[in-house]
C-alpha atoms as an extended CHARMM CRD file, in Angstrom:
* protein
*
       268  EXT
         1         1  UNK       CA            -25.7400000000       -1.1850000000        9.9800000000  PROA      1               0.0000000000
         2         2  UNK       CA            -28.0210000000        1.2150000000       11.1970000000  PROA      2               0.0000000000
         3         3  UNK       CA            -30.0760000000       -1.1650000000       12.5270000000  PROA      3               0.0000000000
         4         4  UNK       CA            -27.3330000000       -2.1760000000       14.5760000000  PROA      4               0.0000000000
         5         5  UNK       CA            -26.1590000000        1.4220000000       15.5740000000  PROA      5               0.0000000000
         6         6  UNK       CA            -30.3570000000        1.6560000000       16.9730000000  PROA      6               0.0000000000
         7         7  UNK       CA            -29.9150000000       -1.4350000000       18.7950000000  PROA      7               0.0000000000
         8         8  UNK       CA            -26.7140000000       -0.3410000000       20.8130000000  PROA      8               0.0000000000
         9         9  UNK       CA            -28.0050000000        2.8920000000       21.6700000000  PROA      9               0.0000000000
        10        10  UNK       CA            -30.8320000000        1.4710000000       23.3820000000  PROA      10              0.0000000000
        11        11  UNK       CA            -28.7690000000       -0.4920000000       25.3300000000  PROA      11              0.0000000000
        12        12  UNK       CA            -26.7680000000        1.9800000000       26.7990000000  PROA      12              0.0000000000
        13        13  UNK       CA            -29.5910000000        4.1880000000       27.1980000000  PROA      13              0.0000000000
        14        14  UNK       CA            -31.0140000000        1.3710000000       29.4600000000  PROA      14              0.0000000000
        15        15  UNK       CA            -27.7350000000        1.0890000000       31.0440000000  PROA      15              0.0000000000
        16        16  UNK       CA            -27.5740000000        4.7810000000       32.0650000000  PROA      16              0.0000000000
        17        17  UNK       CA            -29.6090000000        7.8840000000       31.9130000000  PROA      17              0.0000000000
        18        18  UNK       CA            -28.6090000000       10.4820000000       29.3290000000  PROA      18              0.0000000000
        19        19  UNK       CA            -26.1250000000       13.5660000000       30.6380000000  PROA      19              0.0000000000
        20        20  UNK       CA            -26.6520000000       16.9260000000       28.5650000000  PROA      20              0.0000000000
        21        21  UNK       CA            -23.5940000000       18.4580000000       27.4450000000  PROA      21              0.0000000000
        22        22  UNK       CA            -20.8700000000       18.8740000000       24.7780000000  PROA      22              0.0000000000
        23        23  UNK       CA            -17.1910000000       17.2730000000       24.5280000000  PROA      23              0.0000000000
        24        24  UNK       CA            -15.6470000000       18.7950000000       26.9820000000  PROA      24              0.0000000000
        25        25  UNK       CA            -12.3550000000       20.9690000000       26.4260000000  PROA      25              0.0000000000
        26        26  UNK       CA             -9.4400000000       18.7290000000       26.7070000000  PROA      26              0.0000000000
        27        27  UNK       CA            -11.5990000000       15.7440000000       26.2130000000  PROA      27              0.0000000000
        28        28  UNK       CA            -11.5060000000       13.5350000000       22.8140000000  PROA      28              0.0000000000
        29        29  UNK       CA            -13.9490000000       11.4410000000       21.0150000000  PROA      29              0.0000000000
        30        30  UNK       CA            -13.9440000000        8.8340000000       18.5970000000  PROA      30              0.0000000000
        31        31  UNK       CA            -16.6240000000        7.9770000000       15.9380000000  PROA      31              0.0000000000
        32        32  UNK       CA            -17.7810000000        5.9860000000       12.9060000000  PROA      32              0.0000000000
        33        33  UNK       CA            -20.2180000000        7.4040000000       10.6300000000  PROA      33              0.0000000000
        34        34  UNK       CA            -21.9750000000        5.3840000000        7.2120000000  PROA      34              0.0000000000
        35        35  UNK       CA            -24.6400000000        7.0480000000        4.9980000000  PROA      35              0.0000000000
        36        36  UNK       CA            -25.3380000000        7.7030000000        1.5910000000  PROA      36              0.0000000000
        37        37  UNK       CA            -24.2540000000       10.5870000000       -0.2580000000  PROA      37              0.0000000000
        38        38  UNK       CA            -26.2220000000       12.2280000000       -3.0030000000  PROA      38              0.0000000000
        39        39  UNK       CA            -25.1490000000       14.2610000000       -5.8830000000  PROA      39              0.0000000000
        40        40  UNK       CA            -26.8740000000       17.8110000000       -6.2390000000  PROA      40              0.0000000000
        41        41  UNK       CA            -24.5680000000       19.3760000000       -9.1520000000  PROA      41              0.0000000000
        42        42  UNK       CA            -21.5810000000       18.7640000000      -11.3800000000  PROA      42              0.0000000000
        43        43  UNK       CA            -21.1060000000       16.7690000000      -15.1190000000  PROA      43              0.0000000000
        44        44  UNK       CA            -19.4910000000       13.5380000000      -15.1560000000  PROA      44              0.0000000000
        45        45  UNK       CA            -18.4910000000       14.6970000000      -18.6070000000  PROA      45              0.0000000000
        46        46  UNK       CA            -19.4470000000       17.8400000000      -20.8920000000  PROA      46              0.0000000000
        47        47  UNK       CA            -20.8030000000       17.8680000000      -24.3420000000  PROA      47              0.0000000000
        48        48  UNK       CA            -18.7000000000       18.1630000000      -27.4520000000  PROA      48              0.0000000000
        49        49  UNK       CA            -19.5070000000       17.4340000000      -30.8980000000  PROA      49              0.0000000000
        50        50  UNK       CA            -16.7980000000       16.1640000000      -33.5820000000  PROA      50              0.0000000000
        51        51  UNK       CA            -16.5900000000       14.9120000000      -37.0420000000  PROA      51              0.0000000000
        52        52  UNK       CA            -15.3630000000       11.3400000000      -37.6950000000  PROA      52              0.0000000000
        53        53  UNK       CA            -13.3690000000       10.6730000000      -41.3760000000  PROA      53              0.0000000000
        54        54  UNK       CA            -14.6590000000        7.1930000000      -41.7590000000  PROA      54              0.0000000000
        55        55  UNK       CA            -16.6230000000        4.5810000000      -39.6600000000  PROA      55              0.0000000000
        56        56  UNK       CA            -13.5940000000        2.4150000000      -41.0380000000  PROA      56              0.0000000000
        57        57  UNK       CA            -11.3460000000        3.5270000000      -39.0860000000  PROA      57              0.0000000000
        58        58  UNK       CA            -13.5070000000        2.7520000000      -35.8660000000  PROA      58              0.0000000000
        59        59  UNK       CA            -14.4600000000       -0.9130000000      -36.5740000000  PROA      59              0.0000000000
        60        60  UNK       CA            -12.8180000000       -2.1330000000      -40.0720000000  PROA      60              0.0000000000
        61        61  UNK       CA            -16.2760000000       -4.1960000000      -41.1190000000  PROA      61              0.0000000000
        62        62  UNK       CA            -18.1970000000       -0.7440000000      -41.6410000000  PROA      62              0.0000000000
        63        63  UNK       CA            -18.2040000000        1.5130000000      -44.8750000000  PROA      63              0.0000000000
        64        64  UNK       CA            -15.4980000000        4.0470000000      -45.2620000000  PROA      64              0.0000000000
        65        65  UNK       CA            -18.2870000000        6.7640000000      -45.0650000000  PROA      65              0.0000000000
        66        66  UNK       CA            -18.0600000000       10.0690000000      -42.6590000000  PROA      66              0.0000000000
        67        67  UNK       CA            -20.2130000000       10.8770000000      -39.2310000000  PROA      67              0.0000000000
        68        68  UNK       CA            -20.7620000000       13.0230000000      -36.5180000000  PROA      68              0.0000000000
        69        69  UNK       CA            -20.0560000000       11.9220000000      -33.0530000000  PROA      69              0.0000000000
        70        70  UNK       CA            -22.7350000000       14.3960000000      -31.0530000000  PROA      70              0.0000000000
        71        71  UNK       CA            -21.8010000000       14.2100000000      -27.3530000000  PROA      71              0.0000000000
        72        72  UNK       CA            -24.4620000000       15.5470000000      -24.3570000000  PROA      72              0.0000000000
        73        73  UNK       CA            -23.0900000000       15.9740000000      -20.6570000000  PROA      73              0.0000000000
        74        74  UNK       CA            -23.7710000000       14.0530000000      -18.4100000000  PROA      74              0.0000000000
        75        75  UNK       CA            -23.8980000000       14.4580000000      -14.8050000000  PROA      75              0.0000000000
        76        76  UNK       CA            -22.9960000000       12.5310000000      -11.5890000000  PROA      76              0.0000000000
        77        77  UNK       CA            -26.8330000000       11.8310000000      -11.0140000000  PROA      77              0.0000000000
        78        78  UNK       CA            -27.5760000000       10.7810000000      -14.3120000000  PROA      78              0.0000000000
        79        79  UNK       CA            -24.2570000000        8.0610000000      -14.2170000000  PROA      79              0.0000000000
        80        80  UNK       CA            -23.7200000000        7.2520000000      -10.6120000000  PROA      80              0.0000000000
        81        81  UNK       CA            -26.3760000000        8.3840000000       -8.5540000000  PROA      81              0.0000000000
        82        82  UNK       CA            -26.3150000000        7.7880000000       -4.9110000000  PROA      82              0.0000000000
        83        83  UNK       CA            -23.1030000000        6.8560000000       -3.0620000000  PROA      83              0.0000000000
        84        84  UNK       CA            -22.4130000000        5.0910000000       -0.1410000000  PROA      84              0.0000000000
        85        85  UNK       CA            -20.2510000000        6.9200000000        2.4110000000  PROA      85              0.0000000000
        86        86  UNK       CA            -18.3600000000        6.4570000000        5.2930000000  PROA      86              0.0000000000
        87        87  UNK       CA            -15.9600000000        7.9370000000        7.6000000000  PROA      87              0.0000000000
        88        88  UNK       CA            -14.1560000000        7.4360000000       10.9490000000  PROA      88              0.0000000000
        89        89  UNK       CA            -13.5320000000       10.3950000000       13.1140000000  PROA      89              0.0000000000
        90        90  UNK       CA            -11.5960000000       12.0600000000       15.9910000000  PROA      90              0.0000000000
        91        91  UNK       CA            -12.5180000000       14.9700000000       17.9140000000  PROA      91              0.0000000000
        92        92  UNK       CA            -11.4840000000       17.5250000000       20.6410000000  PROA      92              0.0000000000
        93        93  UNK       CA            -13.5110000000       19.6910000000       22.7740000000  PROA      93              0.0000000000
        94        94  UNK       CA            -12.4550000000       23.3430000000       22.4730000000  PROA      94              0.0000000000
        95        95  UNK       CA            -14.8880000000       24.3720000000       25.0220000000  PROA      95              0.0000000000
        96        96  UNK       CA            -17.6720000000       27.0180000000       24.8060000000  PROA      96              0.0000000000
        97        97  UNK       CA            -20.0290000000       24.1250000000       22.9830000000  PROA      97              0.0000000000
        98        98  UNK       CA            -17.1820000000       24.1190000000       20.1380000000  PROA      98              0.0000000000
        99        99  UNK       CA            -14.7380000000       21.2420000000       19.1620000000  PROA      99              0.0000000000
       100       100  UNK       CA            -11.9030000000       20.4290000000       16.6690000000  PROA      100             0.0000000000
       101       101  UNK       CA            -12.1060000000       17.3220000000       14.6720000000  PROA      101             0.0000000000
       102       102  UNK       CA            -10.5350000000       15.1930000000       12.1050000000  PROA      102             0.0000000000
       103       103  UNK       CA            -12.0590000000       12.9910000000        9.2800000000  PROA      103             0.0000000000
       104       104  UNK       CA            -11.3980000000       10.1780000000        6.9020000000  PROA      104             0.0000000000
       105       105  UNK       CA            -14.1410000000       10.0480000000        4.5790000000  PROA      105             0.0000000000
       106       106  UNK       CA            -14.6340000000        7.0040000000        2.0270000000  PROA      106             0.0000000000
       107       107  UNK       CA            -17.3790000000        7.7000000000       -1.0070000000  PROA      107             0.0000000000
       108       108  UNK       CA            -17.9070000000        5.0730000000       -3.2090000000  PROA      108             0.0000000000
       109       109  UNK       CA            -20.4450000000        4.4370000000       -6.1130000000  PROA      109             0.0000000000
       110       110  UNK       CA            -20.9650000000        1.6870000000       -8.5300000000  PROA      110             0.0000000000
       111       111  UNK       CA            -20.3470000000        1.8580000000      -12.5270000000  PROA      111             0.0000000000
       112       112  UNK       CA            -23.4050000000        3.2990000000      -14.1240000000  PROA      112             0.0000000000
       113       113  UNK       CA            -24.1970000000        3.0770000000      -18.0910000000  PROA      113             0.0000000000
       114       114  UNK       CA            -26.2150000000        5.5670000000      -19.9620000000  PROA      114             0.0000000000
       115       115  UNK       CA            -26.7570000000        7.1170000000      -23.2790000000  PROA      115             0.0000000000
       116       116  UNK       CA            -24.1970000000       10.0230000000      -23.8780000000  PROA      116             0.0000000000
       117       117  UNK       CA            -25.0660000000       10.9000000000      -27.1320000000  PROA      117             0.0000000000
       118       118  UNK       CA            -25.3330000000        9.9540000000      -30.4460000000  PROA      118             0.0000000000
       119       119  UNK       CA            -23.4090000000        9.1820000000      -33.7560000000  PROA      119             0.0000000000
       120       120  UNK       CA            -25.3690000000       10.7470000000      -36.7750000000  PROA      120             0.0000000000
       121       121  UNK       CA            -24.2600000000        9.3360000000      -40.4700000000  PROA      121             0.0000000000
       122       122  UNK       CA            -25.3890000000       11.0280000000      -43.5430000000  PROA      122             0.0000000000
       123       123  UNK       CA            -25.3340000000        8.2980000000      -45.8530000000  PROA      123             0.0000000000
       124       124  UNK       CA            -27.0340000000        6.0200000000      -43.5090000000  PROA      124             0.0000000000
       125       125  UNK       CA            -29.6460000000        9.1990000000      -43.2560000000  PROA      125             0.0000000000
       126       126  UNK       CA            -29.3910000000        8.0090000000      -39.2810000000  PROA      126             0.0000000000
       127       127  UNK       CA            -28.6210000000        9.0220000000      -35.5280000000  PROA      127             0.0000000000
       128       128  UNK       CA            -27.0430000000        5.4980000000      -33.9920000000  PROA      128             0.0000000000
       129       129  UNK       CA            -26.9630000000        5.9620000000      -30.1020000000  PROA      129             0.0000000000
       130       130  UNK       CA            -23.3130000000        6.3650000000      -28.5290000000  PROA      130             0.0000000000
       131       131  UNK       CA            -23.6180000000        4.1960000000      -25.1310000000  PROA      131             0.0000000000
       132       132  UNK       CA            -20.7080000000        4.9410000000      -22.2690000000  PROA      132             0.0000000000
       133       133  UNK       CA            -20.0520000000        3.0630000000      -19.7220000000  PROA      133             0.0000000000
       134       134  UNK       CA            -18.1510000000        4.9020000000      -16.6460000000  PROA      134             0.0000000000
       135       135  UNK       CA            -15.7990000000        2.9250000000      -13.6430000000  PROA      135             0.0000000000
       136       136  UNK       CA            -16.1320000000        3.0100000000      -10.3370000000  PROA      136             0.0000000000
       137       137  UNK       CA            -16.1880000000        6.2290000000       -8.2310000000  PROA      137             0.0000000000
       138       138  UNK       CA            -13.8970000000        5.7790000000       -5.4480000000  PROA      138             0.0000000000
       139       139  UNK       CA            -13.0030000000        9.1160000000       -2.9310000000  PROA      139             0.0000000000
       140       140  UNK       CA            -10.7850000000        9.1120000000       -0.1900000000  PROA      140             0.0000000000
       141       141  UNK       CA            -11.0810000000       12.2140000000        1.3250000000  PROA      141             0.0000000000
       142       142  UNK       CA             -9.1270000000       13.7140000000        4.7160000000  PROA      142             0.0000000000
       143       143  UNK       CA            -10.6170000000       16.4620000000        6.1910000000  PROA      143             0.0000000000
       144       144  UNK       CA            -10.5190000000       18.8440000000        9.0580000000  PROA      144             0.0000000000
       145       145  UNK       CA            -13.3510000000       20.8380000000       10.6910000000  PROA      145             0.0000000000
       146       146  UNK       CA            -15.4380000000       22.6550000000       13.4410000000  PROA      146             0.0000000000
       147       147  UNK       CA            -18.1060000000       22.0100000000       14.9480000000  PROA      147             0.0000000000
       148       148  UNK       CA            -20.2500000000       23.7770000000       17.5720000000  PROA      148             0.0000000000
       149       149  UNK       CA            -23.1550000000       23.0410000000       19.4890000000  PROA      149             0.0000000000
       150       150  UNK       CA            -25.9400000000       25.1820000000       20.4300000000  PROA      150             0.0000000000
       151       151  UNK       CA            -28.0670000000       24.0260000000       23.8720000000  PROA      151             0.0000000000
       152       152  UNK       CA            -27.6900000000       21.9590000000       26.8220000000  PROA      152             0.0000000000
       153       153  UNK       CA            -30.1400000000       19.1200000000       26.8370000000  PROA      153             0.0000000000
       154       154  UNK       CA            -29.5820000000       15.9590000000       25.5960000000  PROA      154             0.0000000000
       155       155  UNK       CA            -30.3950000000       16.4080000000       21.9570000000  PROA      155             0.0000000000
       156       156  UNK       CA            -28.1930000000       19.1240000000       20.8090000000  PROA      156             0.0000000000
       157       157  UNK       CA            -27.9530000000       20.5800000000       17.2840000000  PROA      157             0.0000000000
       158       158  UNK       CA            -24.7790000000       21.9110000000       15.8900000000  PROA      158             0.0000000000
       159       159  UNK       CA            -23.5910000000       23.0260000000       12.6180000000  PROA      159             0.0000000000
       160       160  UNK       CA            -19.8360000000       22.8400000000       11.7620000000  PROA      160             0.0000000000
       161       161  UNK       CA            -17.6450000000       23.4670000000        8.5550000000  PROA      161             0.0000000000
       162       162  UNK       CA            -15.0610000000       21.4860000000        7.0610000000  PROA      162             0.0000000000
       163       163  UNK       CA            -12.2780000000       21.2180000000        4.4420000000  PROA      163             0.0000000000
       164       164  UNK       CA             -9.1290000000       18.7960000000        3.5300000000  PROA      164             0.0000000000
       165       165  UNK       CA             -8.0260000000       17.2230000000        0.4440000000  PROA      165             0.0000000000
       166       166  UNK       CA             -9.2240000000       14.4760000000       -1.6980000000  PROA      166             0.0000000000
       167       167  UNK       CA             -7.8550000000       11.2320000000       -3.6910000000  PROA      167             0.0000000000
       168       168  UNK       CA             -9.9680000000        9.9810000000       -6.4320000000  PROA      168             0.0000000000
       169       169  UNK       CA             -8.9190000000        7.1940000000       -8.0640000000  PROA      169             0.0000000000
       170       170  UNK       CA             -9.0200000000        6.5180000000      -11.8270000000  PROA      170             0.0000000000
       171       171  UNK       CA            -12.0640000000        6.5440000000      -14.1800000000  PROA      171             0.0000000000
       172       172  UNK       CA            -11.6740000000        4.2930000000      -17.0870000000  PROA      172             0.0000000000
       173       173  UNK       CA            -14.6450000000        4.2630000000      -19.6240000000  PROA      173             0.0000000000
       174       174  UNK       CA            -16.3680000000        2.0620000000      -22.5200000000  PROA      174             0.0000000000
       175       175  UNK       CA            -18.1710000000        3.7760000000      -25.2800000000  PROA      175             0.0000000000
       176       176  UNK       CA            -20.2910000000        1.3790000000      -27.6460000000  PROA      176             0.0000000000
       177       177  UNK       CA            -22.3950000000        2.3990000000      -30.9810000000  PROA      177             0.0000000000
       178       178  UNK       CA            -25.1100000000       -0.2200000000      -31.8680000000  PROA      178             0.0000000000
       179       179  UNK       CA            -25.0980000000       -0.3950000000      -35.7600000000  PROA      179             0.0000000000
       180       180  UNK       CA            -28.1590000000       -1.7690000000      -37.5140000000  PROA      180             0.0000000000
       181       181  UNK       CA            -27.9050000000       -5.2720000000      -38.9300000000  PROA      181             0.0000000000
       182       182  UNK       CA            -27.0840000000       -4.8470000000      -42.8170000000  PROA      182             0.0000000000
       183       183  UNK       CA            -24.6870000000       -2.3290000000      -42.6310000000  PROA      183             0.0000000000
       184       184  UNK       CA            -21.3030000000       -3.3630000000      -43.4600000000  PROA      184             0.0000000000
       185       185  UNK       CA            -20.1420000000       -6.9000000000      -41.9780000000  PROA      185             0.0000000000
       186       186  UNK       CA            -20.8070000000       -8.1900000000      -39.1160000000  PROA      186             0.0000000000
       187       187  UNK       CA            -19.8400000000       -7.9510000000      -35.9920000000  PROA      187             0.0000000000
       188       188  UNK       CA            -20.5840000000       -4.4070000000      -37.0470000000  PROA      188             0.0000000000
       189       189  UNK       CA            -20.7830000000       -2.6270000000      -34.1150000000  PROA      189             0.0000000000
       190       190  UNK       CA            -18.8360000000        0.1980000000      -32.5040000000  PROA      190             0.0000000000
       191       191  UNK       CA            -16.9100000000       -0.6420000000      -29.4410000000  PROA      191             0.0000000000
       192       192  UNK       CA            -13.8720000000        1.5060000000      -27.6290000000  PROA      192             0.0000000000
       193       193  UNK       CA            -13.4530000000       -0.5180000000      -24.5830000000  PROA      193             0.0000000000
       194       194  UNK       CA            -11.1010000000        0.6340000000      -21.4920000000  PROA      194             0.0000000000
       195       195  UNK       CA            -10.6730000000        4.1430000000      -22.3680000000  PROA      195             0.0000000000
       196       196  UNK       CA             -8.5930000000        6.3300000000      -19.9810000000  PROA      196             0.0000000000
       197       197  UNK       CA            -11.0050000000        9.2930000000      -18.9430000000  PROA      197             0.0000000000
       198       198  UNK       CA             -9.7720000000       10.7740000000      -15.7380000000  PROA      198             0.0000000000
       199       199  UNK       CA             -6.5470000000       10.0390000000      -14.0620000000  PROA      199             0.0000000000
       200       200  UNK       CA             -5.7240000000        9.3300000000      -10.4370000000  PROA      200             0.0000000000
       201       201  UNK       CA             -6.8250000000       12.9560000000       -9.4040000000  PROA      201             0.0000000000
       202       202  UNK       CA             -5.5050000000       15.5130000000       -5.9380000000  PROA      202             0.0000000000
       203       203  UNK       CA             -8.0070000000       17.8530000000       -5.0630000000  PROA      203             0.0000000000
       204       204  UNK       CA             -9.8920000000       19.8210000000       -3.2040000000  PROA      204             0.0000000000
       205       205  UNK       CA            -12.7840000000       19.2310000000       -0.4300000000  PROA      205             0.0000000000
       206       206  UNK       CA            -15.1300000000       21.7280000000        1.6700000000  PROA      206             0.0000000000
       207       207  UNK       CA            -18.4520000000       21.5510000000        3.0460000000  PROA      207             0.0000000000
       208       208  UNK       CA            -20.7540000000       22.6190000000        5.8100000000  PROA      208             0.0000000000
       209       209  UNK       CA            -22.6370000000       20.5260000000        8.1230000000  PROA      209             0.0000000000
       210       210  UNK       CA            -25.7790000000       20.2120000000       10.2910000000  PROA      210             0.0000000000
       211       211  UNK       CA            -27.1980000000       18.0500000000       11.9930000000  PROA      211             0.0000000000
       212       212  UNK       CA            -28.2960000000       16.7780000000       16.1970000000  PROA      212             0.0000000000
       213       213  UNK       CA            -26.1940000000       14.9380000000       18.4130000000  PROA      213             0.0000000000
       214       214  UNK       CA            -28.0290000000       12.8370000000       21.2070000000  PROA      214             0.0000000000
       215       215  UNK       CA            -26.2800000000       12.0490000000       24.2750000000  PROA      215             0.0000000000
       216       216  UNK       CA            -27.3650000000        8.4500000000       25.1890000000  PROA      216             0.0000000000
       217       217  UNK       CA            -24.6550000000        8.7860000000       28.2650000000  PROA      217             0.0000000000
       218       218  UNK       CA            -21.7700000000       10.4780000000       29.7200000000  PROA      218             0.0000000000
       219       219  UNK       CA            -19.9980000000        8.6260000000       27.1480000000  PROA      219             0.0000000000
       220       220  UNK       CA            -21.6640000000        7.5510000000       23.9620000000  PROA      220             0.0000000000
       221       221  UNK       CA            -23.8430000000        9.8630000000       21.6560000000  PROA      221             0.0000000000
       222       222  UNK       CA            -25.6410000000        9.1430000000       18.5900000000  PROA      222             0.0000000000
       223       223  UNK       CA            -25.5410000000       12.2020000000       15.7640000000  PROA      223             0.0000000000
       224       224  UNK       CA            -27.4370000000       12.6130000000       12.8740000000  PROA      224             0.0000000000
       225       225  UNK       CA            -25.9510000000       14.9620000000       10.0090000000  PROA      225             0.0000000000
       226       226  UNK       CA            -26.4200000000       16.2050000000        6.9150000000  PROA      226             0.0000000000
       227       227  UNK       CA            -25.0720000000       19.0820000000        4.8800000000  PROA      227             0.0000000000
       228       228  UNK       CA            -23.3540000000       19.8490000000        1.5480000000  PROA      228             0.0000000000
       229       229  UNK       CA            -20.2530000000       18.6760000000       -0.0460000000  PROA      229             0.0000000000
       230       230  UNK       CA            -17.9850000000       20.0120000000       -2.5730000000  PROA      230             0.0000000000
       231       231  UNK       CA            -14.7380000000       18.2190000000       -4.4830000000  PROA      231             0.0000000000
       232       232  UNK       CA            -12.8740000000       19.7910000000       -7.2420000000  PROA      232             0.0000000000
       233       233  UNK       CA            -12.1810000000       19.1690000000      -11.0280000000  PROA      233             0.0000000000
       234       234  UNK       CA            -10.8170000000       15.8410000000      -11.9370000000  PROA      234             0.0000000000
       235       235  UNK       CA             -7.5500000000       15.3600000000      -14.3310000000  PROA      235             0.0000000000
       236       236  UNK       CA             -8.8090000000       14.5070000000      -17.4180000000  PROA      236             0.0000000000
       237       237  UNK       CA             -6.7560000000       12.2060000000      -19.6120000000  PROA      237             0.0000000000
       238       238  UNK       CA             -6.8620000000       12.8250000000      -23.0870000000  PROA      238             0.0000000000
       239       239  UNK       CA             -4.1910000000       10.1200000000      -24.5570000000  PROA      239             0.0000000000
       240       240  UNK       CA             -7.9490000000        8.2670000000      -26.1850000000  PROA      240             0.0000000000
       241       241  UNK       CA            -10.0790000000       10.9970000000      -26.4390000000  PROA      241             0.0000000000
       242       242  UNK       CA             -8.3850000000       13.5880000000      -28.4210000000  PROA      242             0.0000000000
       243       243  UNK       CA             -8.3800000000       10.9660000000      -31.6510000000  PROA      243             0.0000000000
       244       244  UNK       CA            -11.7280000000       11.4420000000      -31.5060000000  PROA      244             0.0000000000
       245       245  UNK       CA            -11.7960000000       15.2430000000      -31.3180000000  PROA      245             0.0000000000
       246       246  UNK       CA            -13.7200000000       14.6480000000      -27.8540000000  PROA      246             0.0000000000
       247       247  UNK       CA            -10.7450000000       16.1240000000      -25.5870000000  PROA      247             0.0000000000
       248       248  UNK       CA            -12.4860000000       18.5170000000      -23.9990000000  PROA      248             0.0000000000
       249       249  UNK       CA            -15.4340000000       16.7710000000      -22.6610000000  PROA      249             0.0000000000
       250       250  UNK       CA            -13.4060000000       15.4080000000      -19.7740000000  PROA      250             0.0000000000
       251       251  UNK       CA            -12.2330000000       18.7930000000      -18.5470000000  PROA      251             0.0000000000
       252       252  UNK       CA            -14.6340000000       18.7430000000      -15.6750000000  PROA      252             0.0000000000
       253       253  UNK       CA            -15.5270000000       16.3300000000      -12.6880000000  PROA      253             0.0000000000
       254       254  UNK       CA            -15.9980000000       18.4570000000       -9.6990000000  PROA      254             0.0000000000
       255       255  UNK       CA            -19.4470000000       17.5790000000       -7.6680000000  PROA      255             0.0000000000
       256       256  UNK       CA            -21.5270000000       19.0830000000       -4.9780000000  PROA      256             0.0000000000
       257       257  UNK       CA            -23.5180000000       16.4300000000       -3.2080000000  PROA      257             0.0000000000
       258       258  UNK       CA            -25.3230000000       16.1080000000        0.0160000000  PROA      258             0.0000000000
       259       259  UNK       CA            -24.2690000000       13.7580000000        2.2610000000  PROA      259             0.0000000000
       260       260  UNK       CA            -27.2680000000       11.8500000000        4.6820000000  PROA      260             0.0000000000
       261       261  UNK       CA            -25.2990000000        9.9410000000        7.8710000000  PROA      261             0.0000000000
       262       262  UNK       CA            -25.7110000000        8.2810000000       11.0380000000  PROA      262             0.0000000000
       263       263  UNK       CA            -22.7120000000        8.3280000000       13.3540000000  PROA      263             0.0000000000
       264       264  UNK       CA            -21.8510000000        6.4950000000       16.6860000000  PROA      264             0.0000000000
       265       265  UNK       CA            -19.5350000000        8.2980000000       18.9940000000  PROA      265             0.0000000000
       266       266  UNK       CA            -17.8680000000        7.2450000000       21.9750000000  PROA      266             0.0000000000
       267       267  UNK       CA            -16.0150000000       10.0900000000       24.3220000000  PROA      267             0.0000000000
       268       268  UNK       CA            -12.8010000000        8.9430000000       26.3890000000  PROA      268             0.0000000000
């Protein structure tokens, strides 16, 4: 993709020479943007610790003897890492280097898998690794902004701020306890597979931008941005988790990430 977005830009550079300026007032612009998005701050889940009657009850084939289920957080870095992002955009020039503009914004991340705790038994004498497994991230996000340039040559920086509303879709999660061979019948591991976590979540979005447009022509630009984004607290969903005594762990979910994009912009 961006090798594409390179490619075009030369061409039209070629085609005709660069004009310095911003959007002018009364005049719109349309854009697609695609980057990654990276998380800075905020817990996936928190940390929680809770006592569990009997390993029975979890997978029949294990002893009827008590644990501990000893829960860390974890963060968005640490689970999902990196996201892909990307947005299509509409703008109006306001004049005086400034204009108004309006965003739908898709982040997106992979599952990730990693050690959130562990499960310690006392008459194993033992700390077994609890393993979760977390869904998809998926953000829709429609925003509102402004942004204003500073200069008049034909790479201009700007900065601009931003805020809307965001839709994040379900998290489901798997949580699995390795148990060591010997102890009670087999299959004798722990496995809670498809557990609701967060529900399909309304929230908040702001951030601040900044970034350099270039102005290849009098009609397309290309802008690189970057800046920091943050989204509110997810709905946790407790209907699995409070068995467990682990309710509380999913009572957070907001992030703070900085986004990295390229965008293509054509003016009307």
């Amino acid at each position: 993709m961006l090798r594409s977005l390179i490619t075009i830009s030369a061409v039209l550079m070629a085609a005709s020479p660069a004009i310095a300026g911003p959007l002018e007032a009364g005049r719109f612009a349309g854009s697609v943007s695609i980057g990654a998005d990276y998380p800075v701050d905020g817990d996936v889940h928190g940390g929680a610790t809770a006592p569990v009657a009997s390993l029975a009850a979890l997978n029949p084939n294990l002893p009827a003897v008590g644990a501990e289920l000893r829960i860390q957080s974890r963060s968005f870095d640490d689970i999902y890492g990196e996201a892909l992002t990307y947005s299509l955009e509409g703008a109006y020039g306001l004049g005086g280097n400034r204009e108004f503009f309006g965003a739908v914004r898709r982040t997106e991340a992979d599952q990730g898998t990693v050690q959130v705790g562990t499960a310690f038994v006392p008459a194993l004498s033992a700390s077994l690794p609890v393993f979760g497994t977390f869904g998809d991230l998926n953000v829709t996000s429609i925003e509102a902004g402004v942004r204003q340039y500073f200069g008049s040559s034909a790479i201009k920086p700007f900065v601009a701020g931003r805020a809307g509303v965001a839709f994040i879709d379900e998290i489901r999660a798997s949580f699995s306890v390795p148990v060591p061979a010997g102890v009670g019948a087999e299959p004798n591991d722990i496995t809670l597979n498809n557990v609701p976590f967060y529900s399909d979540t309304t929230t908040w979005t702001v951030g601040v931008d900044a970034g350099a447009a270039w102005d290849i022509n009098d009609r397309w630009s290309l802008i690189a941005e970057t800046g920091l984004r943050y989204t509110g607290d997810l709905d946790g969903d407790d209907a699995a988790l409070s068995t467990l005594g682990l309710s509380s762990i999913n009572d957070k979910g907001s992030r703070l990430s900085v986004p990295v994009t390229i965008t293509a912009r054509y003016a009307f």
